[in-house]
C-alpha positions as CSV (number, residue, x, y, z in Angstrom):
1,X,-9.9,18.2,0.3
2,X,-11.8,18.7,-3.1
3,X,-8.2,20.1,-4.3
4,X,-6.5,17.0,-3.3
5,X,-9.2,15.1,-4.8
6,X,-9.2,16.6,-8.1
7,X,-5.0,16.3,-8.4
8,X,-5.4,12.9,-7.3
9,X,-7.8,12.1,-10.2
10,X,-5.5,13.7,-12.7
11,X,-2.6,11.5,-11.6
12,X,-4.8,8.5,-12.1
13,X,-3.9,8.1,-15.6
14,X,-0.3,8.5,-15.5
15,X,-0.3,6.0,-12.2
16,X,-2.1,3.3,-14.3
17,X,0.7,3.7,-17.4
18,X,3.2,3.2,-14.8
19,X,1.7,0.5,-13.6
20,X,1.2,-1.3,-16.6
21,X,4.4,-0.8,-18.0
22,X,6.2,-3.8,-18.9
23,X,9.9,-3.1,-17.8
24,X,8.1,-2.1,-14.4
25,X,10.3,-2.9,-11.2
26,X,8.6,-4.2,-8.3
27,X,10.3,-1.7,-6.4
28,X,8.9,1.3,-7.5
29,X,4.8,0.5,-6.7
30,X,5.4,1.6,-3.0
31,X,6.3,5.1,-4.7
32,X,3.8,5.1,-6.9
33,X,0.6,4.2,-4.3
34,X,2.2,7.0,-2.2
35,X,2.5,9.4,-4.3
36,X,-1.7,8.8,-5.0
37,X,-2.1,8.6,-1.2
38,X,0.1,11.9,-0.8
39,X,-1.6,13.9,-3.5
40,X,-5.6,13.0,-2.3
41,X,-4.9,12.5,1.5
42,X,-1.7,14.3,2.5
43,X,-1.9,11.7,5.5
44,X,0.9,12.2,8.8
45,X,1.4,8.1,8.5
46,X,1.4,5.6,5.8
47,X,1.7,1.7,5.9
48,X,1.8,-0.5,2.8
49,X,1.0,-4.0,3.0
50,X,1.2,-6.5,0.4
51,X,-0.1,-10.4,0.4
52,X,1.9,-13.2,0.4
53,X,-0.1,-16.4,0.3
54,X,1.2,-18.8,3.1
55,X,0.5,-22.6,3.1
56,X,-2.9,-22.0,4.4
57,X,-6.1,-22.5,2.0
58,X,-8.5,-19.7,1.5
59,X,-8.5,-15.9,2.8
60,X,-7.4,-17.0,6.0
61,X,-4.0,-18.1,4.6
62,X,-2.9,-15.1,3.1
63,X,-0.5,-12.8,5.3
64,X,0.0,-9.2,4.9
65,X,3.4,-8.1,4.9
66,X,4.8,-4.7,5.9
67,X,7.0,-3.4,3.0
68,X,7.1,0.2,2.9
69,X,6.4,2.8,5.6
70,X,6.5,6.9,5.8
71,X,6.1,9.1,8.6
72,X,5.4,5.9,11.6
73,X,8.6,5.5,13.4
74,X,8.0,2.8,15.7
75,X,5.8,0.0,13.8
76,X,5.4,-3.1,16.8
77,X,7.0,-6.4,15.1
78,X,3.3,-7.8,15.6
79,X,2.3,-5.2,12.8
80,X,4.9,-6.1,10.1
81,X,2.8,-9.7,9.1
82,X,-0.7,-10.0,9.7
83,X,-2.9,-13.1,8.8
84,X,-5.9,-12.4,7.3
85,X,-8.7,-12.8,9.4
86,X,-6.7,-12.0,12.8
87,X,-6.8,-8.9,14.6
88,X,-9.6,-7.1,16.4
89,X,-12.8,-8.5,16.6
């Protein structure tokens, strides 16, 4: 794990210029986070989730939506939007 950790810290630097680049497609940021994920976790499953505000005020108007996925086949449709705020308790 200290390995991973290491790598992962390496790749930082290159992540964050690819990131901030200015022709940067929306696109490619689910293959960026992954590749950072990959290199300090090496996890079985990954989800990515990004916010969409909805016409809601506050935190508990923004909704999580599913946009990239590795390694989970079967993701339940009540897992692909999630309100923040919902959930367990």
């Amino acid at each position: 794990m200290l390995q991973n950790l290491s790598y992962g810290l390496r790749l930082l630097p290159s992540l964050a210029r690819d990131l901030n680049r200015s022709d940067l497609d929306e696109r490619q940021i689910p293959r960026l986070v992954f590749a950072l994920v990959d290199s300090i976790f090496e996890p079985e499953q990954k989800l990515l989730y990004l916010v969409h505000p909805s016409a809601g005020h506050g935190d508990r108007g923004q909704v999580l939506h599913l946009v990239e996925r590795s390694g989970a086949s079967d993701i339940p449709p009540s897992a692909t939007k999630i309100t923040v705020g919902d959930g367990k308790k």
